[in-house]
C-alpha positions as CSV (number, residue, x, y, z in Angstrom):
1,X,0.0,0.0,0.0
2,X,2.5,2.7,0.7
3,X,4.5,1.6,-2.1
4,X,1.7,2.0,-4.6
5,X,0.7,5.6,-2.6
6,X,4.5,6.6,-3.0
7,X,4.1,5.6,-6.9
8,X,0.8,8.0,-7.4
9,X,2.2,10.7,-6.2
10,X,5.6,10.2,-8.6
11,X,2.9,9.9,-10.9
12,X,1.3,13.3,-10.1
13,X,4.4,15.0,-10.0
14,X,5.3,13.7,-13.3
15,X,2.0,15.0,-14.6
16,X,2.2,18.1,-13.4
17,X,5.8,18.8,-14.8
18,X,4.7,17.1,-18.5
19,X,1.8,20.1,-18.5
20,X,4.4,22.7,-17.3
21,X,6.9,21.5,-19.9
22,X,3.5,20.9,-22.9
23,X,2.7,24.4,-22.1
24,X,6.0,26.2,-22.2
25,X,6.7,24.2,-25.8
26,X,3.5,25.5,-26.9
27,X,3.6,28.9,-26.2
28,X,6.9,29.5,-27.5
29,X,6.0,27.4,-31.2
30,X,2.8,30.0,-31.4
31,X,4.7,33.0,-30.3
32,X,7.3,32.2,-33.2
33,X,4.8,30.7,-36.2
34,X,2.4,33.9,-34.6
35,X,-0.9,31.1,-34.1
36,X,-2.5,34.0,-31.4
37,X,-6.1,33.2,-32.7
38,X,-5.6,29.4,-31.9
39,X,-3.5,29.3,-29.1
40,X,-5.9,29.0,-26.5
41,X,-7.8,26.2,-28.1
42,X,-4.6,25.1,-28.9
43,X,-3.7,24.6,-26.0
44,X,-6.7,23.3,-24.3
45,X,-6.7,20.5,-26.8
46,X,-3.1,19.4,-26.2
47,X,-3.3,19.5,-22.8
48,X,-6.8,17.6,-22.3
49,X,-4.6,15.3,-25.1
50,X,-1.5,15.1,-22.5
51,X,-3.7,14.4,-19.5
52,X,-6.2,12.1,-21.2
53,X,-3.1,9.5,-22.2
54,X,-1.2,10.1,-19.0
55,X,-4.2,9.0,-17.1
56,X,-4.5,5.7,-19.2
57,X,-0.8,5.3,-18.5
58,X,-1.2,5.6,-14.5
59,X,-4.5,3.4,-14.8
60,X,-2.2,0.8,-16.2
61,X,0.8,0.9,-13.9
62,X,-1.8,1.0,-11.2
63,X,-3.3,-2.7,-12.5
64,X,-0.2,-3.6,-12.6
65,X,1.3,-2.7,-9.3
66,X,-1.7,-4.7,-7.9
């Protein structure tokens, strides 16, 4: 149990970072290609992308941590 609790919260912290790091890429692509109209929808879509796979990926390390 406190192994798997000590892995979710790597997990978190990973997460977190990835949608730091996805945002900074982003913003600094649009800024140079000049994408102001779609960088917020952008954005939301990449990061819903980002969040929607990493959650599969901790589901799966979760069933298999079990």
């Amino acid at each position: 149990m406190g192994l798997r609790n000590h892995f979710g919260q790597l997990l978190s912290f990973i997460k977190e970072k990835l949608f730091h790091w996805v945002s900074i890429v982003f913003f600094s692509v649009s800024d140079k290609r000049g994408l102001y109209p779609f960088k917020n929808t952008m954005k939301k879509k990449i990061m819903e992308w980002s969040l929607k796979s990493l959650d599969i990926i901790m589901l799966f390390f979760l069933f298999l941590s079990r």
